[in-house]
Phi, psi and omega in degrees: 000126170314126194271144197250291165002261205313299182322333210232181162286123180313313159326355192252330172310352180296312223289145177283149182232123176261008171224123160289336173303282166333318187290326198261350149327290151285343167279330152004293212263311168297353171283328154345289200274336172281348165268312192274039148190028201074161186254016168271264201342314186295341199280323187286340182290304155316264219308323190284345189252359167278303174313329163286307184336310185280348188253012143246031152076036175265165178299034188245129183000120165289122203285115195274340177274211080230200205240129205282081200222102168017114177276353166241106192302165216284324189294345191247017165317130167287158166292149192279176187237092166165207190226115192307288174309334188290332190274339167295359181287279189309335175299319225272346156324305188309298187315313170324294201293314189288312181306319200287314162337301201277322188284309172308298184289342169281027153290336197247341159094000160296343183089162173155190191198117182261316174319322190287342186293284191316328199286326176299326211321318267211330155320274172321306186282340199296293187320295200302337182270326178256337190239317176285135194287116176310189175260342186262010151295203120321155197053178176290350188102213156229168161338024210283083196270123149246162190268128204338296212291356169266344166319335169310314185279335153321270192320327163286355186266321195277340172281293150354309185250012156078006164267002171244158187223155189284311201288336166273330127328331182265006159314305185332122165060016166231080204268281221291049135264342180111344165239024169266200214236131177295151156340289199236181189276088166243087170333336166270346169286351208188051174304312187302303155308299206269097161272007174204145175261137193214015140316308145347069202326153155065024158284300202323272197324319168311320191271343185267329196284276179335326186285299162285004165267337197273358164302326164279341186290295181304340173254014136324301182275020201034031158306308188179120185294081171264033200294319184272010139313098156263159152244141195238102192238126164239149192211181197269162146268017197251290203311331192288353158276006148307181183258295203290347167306291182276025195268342192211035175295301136009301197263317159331335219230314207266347189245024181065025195290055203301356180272010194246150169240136174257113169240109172259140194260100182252083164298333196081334169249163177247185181296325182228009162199210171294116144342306172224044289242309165255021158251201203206092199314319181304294184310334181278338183266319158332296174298336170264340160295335164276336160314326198246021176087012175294149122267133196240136159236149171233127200241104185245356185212147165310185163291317163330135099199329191307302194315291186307325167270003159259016173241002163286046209301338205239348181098324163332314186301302193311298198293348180276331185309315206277326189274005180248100194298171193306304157319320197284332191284327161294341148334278184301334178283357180240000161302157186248158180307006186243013167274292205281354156308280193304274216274006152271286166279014183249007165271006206219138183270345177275335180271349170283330159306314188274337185273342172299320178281350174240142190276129193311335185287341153318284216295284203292344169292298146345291152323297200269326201254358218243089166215156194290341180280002176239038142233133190292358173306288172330294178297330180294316162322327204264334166338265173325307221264319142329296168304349183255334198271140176248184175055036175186145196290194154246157159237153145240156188232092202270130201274126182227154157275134173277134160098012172306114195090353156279345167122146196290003154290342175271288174277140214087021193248153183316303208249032181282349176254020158266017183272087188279348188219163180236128177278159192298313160319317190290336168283347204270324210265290185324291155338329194270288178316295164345319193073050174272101188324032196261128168230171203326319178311338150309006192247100199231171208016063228321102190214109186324147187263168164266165185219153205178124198263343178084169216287326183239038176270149164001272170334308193279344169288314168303314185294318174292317183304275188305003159270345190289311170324324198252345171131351179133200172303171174173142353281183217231048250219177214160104196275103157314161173303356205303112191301154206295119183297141143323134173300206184231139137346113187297339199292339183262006152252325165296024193257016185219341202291316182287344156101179162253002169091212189258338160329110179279141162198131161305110166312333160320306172320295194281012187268320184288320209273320167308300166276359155304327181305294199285349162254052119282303197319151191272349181256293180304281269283327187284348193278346188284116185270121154270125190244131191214129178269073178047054176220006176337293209303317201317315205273012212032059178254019195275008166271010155280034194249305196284304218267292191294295205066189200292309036245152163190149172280356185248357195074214181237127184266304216228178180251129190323157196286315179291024168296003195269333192260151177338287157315006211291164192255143166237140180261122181206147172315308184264005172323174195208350140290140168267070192266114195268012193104169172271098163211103200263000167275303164314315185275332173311294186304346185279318189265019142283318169303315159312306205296319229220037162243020172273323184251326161314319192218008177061049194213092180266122205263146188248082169273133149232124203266082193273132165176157178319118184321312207274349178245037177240266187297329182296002195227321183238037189289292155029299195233017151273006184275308175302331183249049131266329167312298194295347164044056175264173192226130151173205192266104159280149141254106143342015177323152170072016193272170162130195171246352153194053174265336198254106195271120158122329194268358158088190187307324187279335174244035151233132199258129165252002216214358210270338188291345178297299181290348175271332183295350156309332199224123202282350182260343177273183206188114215223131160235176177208065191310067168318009216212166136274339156309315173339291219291303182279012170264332180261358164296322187274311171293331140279012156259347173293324181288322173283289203269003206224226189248104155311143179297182177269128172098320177270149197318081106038282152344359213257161140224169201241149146246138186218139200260074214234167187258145159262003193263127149323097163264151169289112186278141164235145179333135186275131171330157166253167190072023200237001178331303200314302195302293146345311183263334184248025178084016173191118185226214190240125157280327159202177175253172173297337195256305198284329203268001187050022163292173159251181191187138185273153247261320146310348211309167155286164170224162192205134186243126168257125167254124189222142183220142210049235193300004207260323185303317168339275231280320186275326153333288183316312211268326190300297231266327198266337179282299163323296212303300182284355185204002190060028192251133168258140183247104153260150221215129187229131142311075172299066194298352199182057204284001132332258223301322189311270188338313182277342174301317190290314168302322173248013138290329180270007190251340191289311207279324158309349183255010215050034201260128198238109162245170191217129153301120186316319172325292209278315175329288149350279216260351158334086178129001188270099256219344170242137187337157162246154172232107156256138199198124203246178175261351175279175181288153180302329190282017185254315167283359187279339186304350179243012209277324190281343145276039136232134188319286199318176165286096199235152171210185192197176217209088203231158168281047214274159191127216189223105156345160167201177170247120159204223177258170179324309222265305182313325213251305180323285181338316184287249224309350196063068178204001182294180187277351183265307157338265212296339181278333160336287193298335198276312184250058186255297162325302148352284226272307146001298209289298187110060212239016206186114153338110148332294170330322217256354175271319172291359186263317171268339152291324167327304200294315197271005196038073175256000000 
């Protein structure tokens, strides 16, 4: 008798064994079977008996592998429900049209990209004729990320379908007349079409997993029942080594998403070779998605291939199929059949048997044409097999030649998807495989034609029926008609207007303390996303945990450690916080999805994205370019900013920069508040901009960043007269005389611009300058020196037209006859963005460098920005004009130990 000990892994002794008899019985019986029939027959035995394990629902492990084979054989295929040939007809139109763009267009030296298409095609035409949903059906439809680089072939379908004109293909990649056709999938570029931009390697696939979770949010939360909403993310296999491709496979799987699909297009190749040149891209990714709660169909081989796995009797084809890495399989699409004899089938003596039996035009039919992503059988099975599995995302993992149908200079070859064009034979060879009515005569200064079967031809009627049959065009974007949100109560921004007294308060506090008001309101209030990356309590929101509660699709399973208490954290189905974990990438995608659900779904939603200031752009800038593409709307917060305000946490978590990198993004609106009045005058002006009655002519389109503290301050009443200032970045907060210094009647003067937590500091320096040298100083709220700039720029771009503007900036300071000092918590270059539009004598005072930790005071001192560092610099300035004793700057670094 077989010892089940000596047999198993020590690690398995924990485990009770309650017949050991029974136990050493089957390990037996597989030693049995690896000696009298092999040990690939034992492995095949195991795997097969794990997979019934799993499909009758035992508790085990999941076979992270499966075999590199179809997961649906060709007998349990469905029928397709439409008529095939009309669609290869229309496929093969498509196929036409995206080379001949891109190739027209590379006369002008634009660029394009033809393989990724040709190889996708059959992906794409498969979804629009049968599965994806318009927009004009019910509900929103469905979902659509396409992969940039297949665009050509978008455009060639939309021509087709009569939303395009030849005059808009010859367009392609040439926009700045205002009517050509963008690259890549850009919605601010193309809005009637393009709803989500997915160039951005591994955004897509991030944004389609968030996308199809805030689908669940809304309809969890009664916003809008979009349970019949798929989302369709096709991405690359190349592309899937981002980190953001696979970064939220985990959460897709644990919260179920069965409405979102993943297709991945497995060409085997990347831009400059093989994906995985001695593995097997496929097999890897199968493992890490079923690793990670995925359902995988994998339609990797053609029909050709049926003759050859019934003739596998011994197993030898699977196992050579799975053991031949991904180059050697690109290899072979470019081989001739007596290569592929020898170095395929010739490692093995049953498969030098099975080749004997196949004929070379077999072979090759196999070999170079016969893969599951280019037959619609095939792809429509792994479709239908999405759409039916519930409680898990899907992946399909589809196998293609990149360059298919272009002619064997294309396909499979190392530099095709730097190949932008086709000679005219190679289309005319291309026409011929395709069946295309196209004839030579069309080729006229010999410049390939476009081809269109015509407006009430077979096709194009098949093809409108069936989007009519599915909800409409697709893809789609649709800015709905949606009337303008009622404003908020005014009591919840004046409610600052009057200051805090002798009461210290942090704008962070006071950004948090606004919104618990406006998610009060009874018309807005639901609208309000809160997005938070497992940092709440830093910002003090966790009294939102009891009231909003958490979102989770499962509710609360257990009972929190903290029920007892006020605060407690709750978990709800209908939660209305986004606490997403530490990932600033993962809450950037919720609050892309959000920011872009007034046109995704004709629901417009207000997110506000709160996080450490120095790990929001700096970490996700990306993918605020994208959701500036996507010409979503709501609130970033900057928390916790500056460079030294955040005491203690050192070089990595002090920003010195993010206003810089926001400034950068022609869609943000970058503040820098000093005030908690500030903070709710510019909250209120972008829910009138975004969401409420936009002026005539102004932008929409926008989202705001605003940059707030963790440092306690005494808030003070807000001045009158000063909104203008406030929204266009800059106003006078006091004078020196207003500020109650005394100052002789002669004094120098000098004006300090200080912006967020940098206005302390410059108070203080107004007081020292008075008190310690007899200079009055007045101090302006640089609220937003982005917008000052960009205001100035297009006054001088106004004045090339002839145009006569005056920059607010010169507006602002105009009678001001004495220097200037600005001075931020930021590097000099986020106030330096304005110094050539001003008239006055100007410098400025910045955090520039690497963070460091000490106390607040210690790190101002180090940077020179502290208030004696500014009185140093103001009468260094001074002294310049000659309005001040030279002395008196050395006298004063002494005094202050600079």
């Amino acid at each position: 008798m077989i010892d089940p000990v000596a047999k198993f892994p020590s690690e398995l002794d924990q485990l009770p064994d309650r017949d050991t008899e029974e136990t050493a019985e089957w390990a037996a019986s597989l030693d049995a079977v690896a000696k009298a029939a092999g040990p690939h027959r034992a492995a095949y035995l195991m795997r097969r008996t794990l997979q019934h394990a799993e499909g009758a629902g035992l508790a085990l492990p999941k076979l992270l592998e499966t075999d590199y084979v179809n997961t649906i054989p060709s007998s349990a295929e469905p029928v397709i429900d439409g008529d095939e040939e009309m669609e290869r007809r229309i496929t093969a139109w498509n196929r036409w049209n995206a080379a001949a763009m891109v190739t027209r267009g590379s006369k002008y030296g634009v660029g394009g990209h033809i393989a990724t298409f040709a190889s996708a095609a059959w992906l794409y035409e498969t979804g629009f004729n049968h599965f994806f949903r318009g927009k004009e059906g019910d509900g929103s439809g469905d979902q659509l990320y396409i992969q940039g680089h297949a665009s050509p072939g978008i455009y060639a379908r939309a021509f087709l379908d009569g939303r395009l004109t030849e005059a808009h293909l010859d367009k392609f990649r040439q926009e700045s007349a205002g009517d050509g056709l963008p690259s890549y999938p850009h919605p601010r570029r193309l809005p009637w079409l393009w709803e989500f931009p997915t160039v951005s390697m591994g955004l897509g696939p991030l944004s389609a997993i968030y996308q199809a979770r805030f689908n669940r949010y809304l309809t969890n939360r009664n916003i809008k029942d979009v349970s019949n909403s798929h989302v369709w993310a096709f991405l690359g296999d190349g592309e899937m080594d981002e980190p953001e491709s696979t970064a939220a496979l985990a959460l897709a799987a644990r919260e179920g998403l069965d409405n979102l699909t993943f297709v991945i297009n497995c060409n085997l190749q990347r831009l400059d070779g093989p994906v995985r040149a001695n593995f097997k891209i496929v097999q890897e990714l199968e493992a890490q998605f079923r690793g990670a709660g995925w359902n995988v169909v994998k339609s990797l081989w053609g029909g050709a291939w049926d003759e050859l796995f019934q003739l596998d009797t011994t197993g030898a084809l699977v196992r050579r199929l799975r053991e031949v890495p991904d180059a050697q399989v690109q290899t072979y699409q470019t081989r001739d059949a007596a290569y592929i004899r020898e170095d395929f089938f010739g490692k093995d003596p049953a498969l030098v048997e099975m080749a004997k039996l196949l004929s070379d035009d077999k072979i090759l039919e196999c070999f170079h044409l016969s893969r599951g992503g280019h037959e619609p059988r095939k792809v429509y099975a792994a479709y239908k097999a999405a759409l039916s599995h519930k409680g898990a995302p899907t992946v399909i993992l589809a196998q293609t030649v990149k360059g298919f149908t272009l002619g064997e200079g294309f396909a499979s070859k190392n530099a095709n998807h730097q190949m932008k064009k086709l000679t005219n034979d190679e289309f005319k060879n291309m026409r011929d495989l395709l069946e295309l009515p196209i004839s030579d005569a069309q080729f006229v200064d010999g410049q390939v034609p476009y081809g269109h079967p015509g407006a009430d031809s077979p096709e194009v009627r098949y093809l409108q029926e069936r989007r009519a049959a599915l909800g409409g065009p697709a893809p789609a974007r649709r800015s709905h008609a949606i009337e303008a949100l009622p404003a908020p109560a005014d009591k919840s921004f004046a409610a600052f207007d009057k200051g805090s007294g002798s009461q210290s308060m942090a704008t962070t506090m006071a950004f948090v303390r606004l919104m618990k008001d406006l998610i009060r309101d009874k018309t807005t209030g639901k609208r309000w996303v809160p997005i938070v990356p497992d940092e709440a309590r830093t910002f003090g929101m966790e009294s939102l945990f009891p009231s909003l509660g958490i979102y989770s699709p499962k509710g609360q399973t257990y009972e929190p450690v903290d029920r007892d208490q006020l605060m407690y954290y709750r978990e709800a189905k209908d939660g209305q916080i986004l606490n997403e974990g530490i990932t600033e990438a993962g809450s950037m995608a919720d609050f892309i999805a959000a920011a872009s659900a007034y046109a995704t779904h004709g629901e417009p939603m207000i997110p506000f994205y709160i996080f450490y200031s120095m790990f929001g752009w700096q970490r996700t800038a990306d993918q605020m370019w994208q959701l500036g593409d996507q010409l979503g709307r709501g609130f970033l917060v900057g928390a916790t900013a500056g460079r030294t305000t955040l005491t203690g946490e050192g070089l990595q978590h002090a920003d010195g920069h993010s206003p810089v990198i926001a400034a950068t993004n022609p869609a943000a609106l970058s503040y820098d508040p000093a005030f908690a009045y500030e903070v709710a005058a510019i909250v209120k002006e972008g829910l009138r901009r975004m969401y409420g009655e936009a002026a005539p002519g102004e932008d929409r389109d926008v989202f705001y960043y605003l940059t707030v503290y963790n440092e306690p301050m005494p808030q003070p009443a807000k001045p009158a007269g000063i909104d203008e200032g406030i929204i266009k970045g800059l106003y006078r907060f006091n004078t020196a005389e207003s500020a109650g210094v005394t100052v002789p009647g002669n004094a120098p003067r000098i004006q300090l611009l200080g912006s967020g937590t940098a206005i302390h500091w410059t108070l203080e320096a107004q007081k020292l300058l008075a008190e310690e040298w007899g200079v009055a100083a007045d101090v302006w709220s640089a609220t937003s020196w982005t917008e000052l700039r960009r205001d100035a720029l297009e006054a001088d771009a106004a004045l090339l037209r002839g145009e006569e503007r005056t920059p607010f900036i010169r507006t602002a300071l105009e009678g001001v006859d004495s220097p200037v000092l600005a001075v931020s918590d930021y590097m000099r270059q986020v106030p330096d963005q304005i110094a050539q539009w001003v008239e006055q004598d100007y410098s400025s005072l910045g955090a520039d460098g690497f963070g460091l930790s000490d106390t607040r005071e210690a790190a101002r001192r180090h940077f020179g920005v502290d208030a004696q560092s500014i009185v140093v610099a103001a009468l260094a300035q001074l002294a310049k004009r000659g309005e001040v004793p030279v002395t008196a700057v050395k006298e004063a670094r002494e005094r202050y130990g600079l």
